[in-house]
N, C-alpha and C positions, 0 to 999 in steps of 0.2 A: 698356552699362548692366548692374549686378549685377543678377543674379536670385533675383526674394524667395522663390522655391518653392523645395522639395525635388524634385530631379529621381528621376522612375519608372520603371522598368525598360523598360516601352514607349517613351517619349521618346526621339526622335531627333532629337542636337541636334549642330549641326556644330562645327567643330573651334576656332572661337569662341568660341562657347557655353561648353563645355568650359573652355576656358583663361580663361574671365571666370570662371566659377563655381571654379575652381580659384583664381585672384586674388581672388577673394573669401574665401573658405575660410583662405587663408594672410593674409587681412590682420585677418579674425578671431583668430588664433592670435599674430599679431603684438601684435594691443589687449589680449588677454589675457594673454600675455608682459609687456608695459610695466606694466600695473597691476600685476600679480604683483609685480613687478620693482619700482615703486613701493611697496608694500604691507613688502616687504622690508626697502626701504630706509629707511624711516620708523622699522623695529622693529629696526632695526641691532642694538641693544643683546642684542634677546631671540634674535636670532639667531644673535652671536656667546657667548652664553650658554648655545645650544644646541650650539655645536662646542666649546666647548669644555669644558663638562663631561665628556666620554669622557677628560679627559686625566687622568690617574692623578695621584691627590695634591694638590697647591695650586698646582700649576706654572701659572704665564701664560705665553701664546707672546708671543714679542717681534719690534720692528722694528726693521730695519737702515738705513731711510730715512725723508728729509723725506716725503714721496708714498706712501709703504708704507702706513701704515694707510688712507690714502683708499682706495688702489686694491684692496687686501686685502678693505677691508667690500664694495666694489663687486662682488668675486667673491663672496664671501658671499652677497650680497643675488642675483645670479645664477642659485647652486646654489639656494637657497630659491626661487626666482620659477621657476626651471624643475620643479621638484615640485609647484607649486601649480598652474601652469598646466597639469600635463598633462592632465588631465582634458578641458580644452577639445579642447586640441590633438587628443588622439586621438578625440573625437568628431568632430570637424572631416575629420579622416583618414577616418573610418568612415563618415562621411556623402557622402564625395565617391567611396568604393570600391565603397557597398552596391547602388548602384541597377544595376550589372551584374549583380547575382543576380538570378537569377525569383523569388519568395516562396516556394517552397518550398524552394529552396536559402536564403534567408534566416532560415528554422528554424535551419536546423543553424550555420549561419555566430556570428546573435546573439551564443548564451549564451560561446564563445571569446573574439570583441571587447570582452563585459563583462567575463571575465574576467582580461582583459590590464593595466587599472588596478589590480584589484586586487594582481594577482601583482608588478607594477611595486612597488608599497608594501610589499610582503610581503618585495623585495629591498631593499627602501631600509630598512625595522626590522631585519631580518636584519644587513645589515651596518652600522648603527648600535650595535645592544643586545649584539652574539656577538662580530660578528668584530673589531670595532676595539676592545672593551674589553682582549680577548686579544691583539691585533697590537701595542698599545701598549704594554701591559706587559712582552711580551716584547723589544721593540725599545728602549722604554727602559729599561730596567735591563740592557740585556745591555754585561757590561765596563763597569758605570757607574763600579765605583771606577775607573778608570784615564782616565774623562773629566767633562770638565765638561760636561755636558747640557744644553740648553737650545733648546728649540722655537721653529724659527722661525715666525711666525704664519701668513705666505706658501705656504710650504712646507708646513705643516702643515692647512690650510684645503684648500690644496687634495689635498691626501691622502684627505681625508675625503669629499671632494665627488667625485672622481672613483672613490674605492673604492664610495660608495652609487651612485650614477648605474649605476655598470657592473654591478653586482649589479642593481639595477634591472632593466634589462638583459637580463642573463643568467636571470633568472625568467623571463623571457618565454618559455624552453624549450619547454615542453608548447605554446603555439600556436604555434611554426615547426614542431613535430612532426606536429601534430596538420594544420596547414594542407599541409604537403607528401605527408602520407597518403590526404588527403580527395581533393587533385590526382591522385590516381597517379603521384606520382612515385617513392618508395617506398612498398614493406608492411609492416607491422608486422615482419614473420618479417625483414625487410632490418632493421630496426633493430635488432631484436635479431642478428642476427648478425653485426653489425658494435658490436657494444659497446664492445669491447675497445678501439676506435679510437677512437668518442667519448669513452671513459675518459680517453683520450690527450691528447687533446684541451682536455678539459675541467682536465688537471693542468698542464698547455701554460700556457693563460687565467690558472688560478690563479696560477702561478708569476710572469705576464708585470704580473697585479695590484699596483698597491703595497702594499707593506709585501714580498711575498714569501718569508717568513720561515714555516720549517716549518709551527709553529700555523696560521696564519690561511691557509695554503695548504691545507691538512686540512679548515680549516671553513669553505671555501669548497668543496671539492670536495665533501663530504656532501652537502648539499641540492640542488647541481646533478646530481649522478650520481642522487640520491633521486626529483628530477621528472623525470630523463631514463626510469629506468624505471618510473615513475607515466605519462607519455608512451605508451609503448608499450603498458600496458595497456589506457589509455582509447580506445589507433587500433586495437586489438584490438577494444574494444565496440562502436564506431562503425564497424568497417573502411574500405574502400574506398568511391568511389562505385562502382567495377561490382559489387562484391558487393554491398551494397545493391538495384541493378536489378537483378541476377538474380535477388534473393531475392524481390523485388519482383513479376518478371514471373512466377512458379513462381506467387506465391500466386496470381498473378491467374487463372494457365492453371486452377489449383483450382479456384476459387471459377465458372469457368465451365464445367469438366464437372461 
């Protein structure tokens, strides 16, 4: 039987338990996916209106098959129903991970996980309004006189869908930074002293992105290398948990002599 409560950090529930409210959790995520997904598919039109405005000029993508456009909108309606739905989803995630905290570790945890939708949107406008207006223009016109150009709608949807999603994504930077600083697994002084690596890194990702092309390779690295060392200053303010308890346990030894 699914369980109507939110599970509390004292709850000791066995390995059942567990895996029902986990079955629950994803079949939540699942009815919000489908509607999403429905909701999409109904506004097909404003959807595909939305991808394809970034495309430079009057151009329309085209199909090469009977099944193409069905199956085409059906990925459409897809990448849209998975942006709509996340919201759920990672509440659904948060609520099945939180009740392992004690409440004061729930402090510090919250304001990261709200933050995480956000920043999610923040990579999906980013590479909407920046990076595909410029990937585009420089991919189609590049050597145009010498070809006949012409978008394919397949191939081109899905460019779009999989360059927002991975930006998406790749925002999430500052809370893998921030979550693996809070663990002790590194220190801030380790992330900065390994910069130069994630630099690497993060030019690696860029390149392996579609489109790949110098421009949009640049204007993906800026803002990830910009929250990688936005990252390290914020695991800076917050440090460690032992530094925290130490600072913690000094004030207390004060505050009792």
């Amino acid at each position: 039987m699914a369980r109507s409560r939110a599970v509390k950090f004292d709850d000791r529930l066995t390995l059942v338990e567990h895996l029902d409210e986990l079955r629950t959790r994803i079949i939540v995520c699942l009815v919000a996916l489908g509607v999403a997904f429905a909701l999409c598919f109904w506004q097909d039109a404003l959807m595909l209106d939305i991808f394809n405005t970034a495309l430079p000029g009057d151009q329309t993508p085209i199909t090469l098959g009977v099944t193409e456009p069905f199956f085409t909108t059906v990925e459409v309606s897809a990448y849209g129903a998975f942006v709509l739905s996340l919201p759920v989803i990672l509440y659904q995630a948060y609520a099945f991970v939180l009740p392992a905290f004690s409440e004061s570790e729930k402090k510090v945890v919250r304001p990261f996980l709200l933050a995480a939708p956000i920043l999610f949107i923040a990579g999906v406008a980013f590479a909407y309004f920046i990076v595909l207006p410029a990937a585009l223009t420089f991919l189609l016109n590049f050597n145009s006189a010498d070809f006949n150009i012409e978008v394919r709608a397949r191939d081109y949807y899905r460019f779009i869908g999989v360059l927002c999603l991975a930006l998406g994504v790749l925002f999430q930077i500052p809370i893998g930074v921030l979550a693996i600083s809070r663990l002790g697994i590194v220190t801030p002084d380790q992330l900065a002293a390994n910069r130069r690596y994630v630099i690497l890194g993060i030019s690696i990702v860029a390149a392996a992105l579609p489109g790949g092309d110098p421009i949009s390779m640049i204007l993906i690295m800026i803002p990830l290398v910009l929250l990688y060392e936005a990252s390290i200053l914020i695991a800076r303010r917050f440090g460690t948990p032992g530094e925290r308890d130490v600072g913690a346990s000094e004030a207390a030894a004060g505050e009792s002599a």
